[in-house]
N, C-alpha and C positions, 0 to 999 in steps of 0.2 A: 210468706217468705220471699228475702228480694233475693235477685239473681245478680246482685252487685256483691255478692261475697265470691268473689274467684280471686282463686289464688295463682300461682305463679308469675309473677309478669312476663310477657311474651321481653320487651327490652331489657328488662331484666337476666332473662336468659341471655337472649343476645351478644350483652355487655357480660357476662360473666365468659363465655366460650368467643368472644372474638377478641377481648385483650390479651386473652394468651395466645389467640392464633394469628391474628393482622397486625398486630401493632395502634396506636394513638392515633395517627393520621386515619387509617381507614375505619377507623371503630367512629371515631367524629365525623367520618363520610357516611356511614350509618344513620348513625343517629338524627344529622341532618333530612337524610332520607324520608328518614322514618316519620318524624316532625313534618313535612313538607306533604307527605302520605296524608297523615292527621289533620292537616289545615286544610288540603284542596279538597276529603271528600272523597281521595281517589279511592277503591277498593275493586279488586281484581275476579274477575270470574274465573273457575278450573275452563281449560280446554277440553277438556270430558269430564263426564261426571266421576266424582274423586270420592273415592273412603275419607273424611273430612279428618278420621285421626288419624290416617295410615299414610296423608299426601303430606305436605308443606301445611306448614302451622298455617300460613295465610287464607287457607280453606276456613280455619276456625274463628280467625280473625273477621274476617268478610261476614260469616253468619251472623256472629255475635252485632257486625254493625248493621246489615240491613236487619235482623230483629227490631234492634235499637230505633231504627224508623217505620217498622210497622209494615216491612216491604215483603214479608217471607208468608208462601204458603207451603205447610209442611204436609206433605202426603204420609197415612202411617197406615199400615198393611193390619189387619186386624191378626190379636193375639194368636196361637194355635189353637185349630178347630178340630172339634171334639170327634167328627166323622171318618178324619181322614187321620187319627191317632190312636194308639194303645193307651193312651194315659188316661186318668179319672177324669169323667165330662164332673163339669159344674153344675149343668140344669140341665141335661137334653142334649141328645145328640149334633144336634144344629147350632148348639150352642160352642164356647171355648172349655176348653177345660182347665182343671185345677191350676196346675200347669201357668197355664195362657193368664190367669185372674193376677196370680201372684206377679207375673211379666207385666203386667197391665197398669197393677198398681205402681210399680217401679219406676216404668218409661213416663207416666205421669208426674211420680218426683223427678225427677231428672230434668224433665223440661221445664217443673218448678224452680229448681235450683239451677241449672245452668242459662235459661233464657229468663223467661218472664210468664207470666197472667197478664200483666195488663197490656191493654191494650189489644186483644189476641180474645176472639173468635173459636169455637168448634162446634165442627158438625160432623155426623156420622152419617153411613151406610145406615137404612131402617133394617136389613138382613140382625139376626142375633147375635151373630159372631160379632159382628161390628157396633151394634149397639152396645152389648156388653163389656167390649173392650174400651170404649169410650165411655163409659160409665165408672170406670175402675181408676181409667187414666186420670179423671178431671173430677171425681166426685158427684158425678149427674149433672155437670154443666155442659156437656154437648147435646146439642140438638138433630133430629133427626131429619135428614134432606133425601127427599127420594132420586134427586139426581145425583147423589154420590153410589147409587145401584143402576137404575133403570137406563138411564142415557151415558153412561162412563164410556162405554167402548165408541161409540158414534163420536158424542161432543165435550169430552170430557175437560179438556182445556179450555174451549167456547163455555161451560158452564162453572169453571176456574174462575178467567176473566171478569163474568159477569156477575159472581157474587162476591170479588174481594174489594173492598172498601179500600180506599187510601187511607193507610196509617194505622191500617186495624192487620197485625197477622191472623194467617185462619187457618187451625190446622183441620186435615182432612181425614178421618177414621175412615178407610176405604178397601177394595180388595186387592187384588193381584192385579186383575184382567184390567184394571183399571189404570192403575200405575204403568203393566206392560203395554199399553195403548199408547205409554208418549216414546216408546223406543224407536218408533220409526216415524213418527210424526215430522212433516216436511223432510223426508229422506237423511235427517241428520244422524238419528242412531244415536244422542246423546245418554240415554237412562238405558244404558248396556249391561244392567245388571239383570237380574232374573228374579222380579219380585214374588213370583209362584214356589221357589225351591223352599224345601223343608227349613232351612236355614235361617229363612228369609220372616218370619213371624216376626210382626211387631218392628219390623224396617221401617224406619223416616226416610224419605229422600224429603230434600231441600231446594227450593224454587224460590226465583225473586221475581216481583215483578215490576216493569219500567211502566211509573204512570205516563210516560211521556209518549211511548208505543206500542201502548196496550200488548206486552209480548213479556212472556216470560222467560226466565232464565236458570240454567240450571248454578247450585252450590255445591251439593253433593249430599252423602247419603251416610247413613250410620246406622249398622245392625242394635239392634236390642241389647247385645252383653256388652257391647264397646263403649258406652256409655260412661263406664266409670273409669275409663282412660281419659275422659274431654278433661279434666280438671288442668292438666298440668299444657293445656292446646287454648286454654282461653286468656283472655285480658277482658281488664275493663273496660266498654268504650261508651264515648259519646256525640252526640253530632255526626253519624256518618250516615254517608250519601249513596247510592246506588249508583252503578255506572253502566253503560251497555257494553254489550260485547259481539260477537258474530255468532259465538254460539247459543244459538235460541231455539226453544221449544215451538 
């Protein structure tokens, strides 16, 4: 399935809500805009990391293009786990539960239909909870990396850097402690959320990385059930380019 079926156009909206509100003059200083956006490439990073459907469209904009270039590693929190729950485990306590399988299978379409497969890499946590949540998401196509457990808290962005391929995206089936490791990485406090909270199962946060300064950047973050809001937050794109910004992981 391609991820080139989305619907609403982001200018399309635009032009529908700004010729009733600006007038012909500034709807055409838009649209220039906008065109001018599209040519050079530019696309804008959040100033902190942003709910990608709760911020400005431009959040969903930006991901869909660095996808488009193979520039995004996607962190994804593993399903809920069957020890720390009331609900029906799947296999084992150690494992995800009933629950967490059915999440699992879902967040996998989603990133079928909204992003892409090709081009795009996965690896898991070898722990159960993460294997099997990677398992559910991609059909048995992630593979299992023991630095996405054993060295996350120490080097967990040092072994980011060093496995992302130019042009290949590489999502990361991973845990909490590992995600909350970049909340304070170089004092910046960009990934301000709280990937360990009950809520939080099955959270992507969104990262680009610049081949230019080996340095990643944040995009933002999208819980598990928000998912089926991206539809009317995306466009179609093509040719976009990655930019730097100050705020960096």
């Amino acid at each position: 399935m391609s991820f080139t079926k989305l619907r609403p156009n982001l200018l399309d909206h635009y032009i529908g809500c700004s010729a009733r509100k600006m007038g012909v003059w500034r709807l055409s200083a838009f649209v220039i805009s906008f065109a001018l956006i599209i040519g050079t490439g530019f696309f804008t990073h959040p100033d902190s990391l942003a709910h990608i459907l709760e911020s400005n469209s431009i959040e969903a904009f930006n991901l869909k293009a660095h996808w488009a270039q193979g520039n995004v590693v996607a962190l994804v929190r593993h399903a809920e786990r069957c020890d720390h729950s009331d609900h029906q485990c799947l296999n084992g306590d150690t494992g995800i539960t009933v629950i967490g399988k059915d999440i699992s299978i879902k967040l996998g379409d989603n990133f079928e239909y909204f992003l892409t497969r090709d081009h795009t890499v996965f690896y898991n946590s070898p722990l159960k909870r993460t294997y099997q949540t990677a398992q559910f998401m991609f059909d048995g196509a992630s593979t299992s990396k023991e630095w996405l457990h054993d060295n996350c808290k120490e080097r967990f962005l040092e072994d980011i850097l060093k496995n992302k391929s130019d042009g290949i995206n590489m999502v990361l089936v991973t845990h909490s402690t590992c995600i909350n490791n970049l909340h304070t990485l170089n004092n910046n406090n960009l990934v301000t959320i709280d990937a360990g909270a009950d809520t939080s199962y099955a959270l992507t946060v969104f990262l680009t990385i610049s081949k230019e300064d080996q340095k990643a950047y944040v995009l933002g973050y999208v819980y598990a059930n928000d998912w089926k809001n991206l539809s009317h937050k995306t466009i179609k794109l093509s040719g976009a380019k990655p930019t730097t910004n100050k705020h960096l992981l």
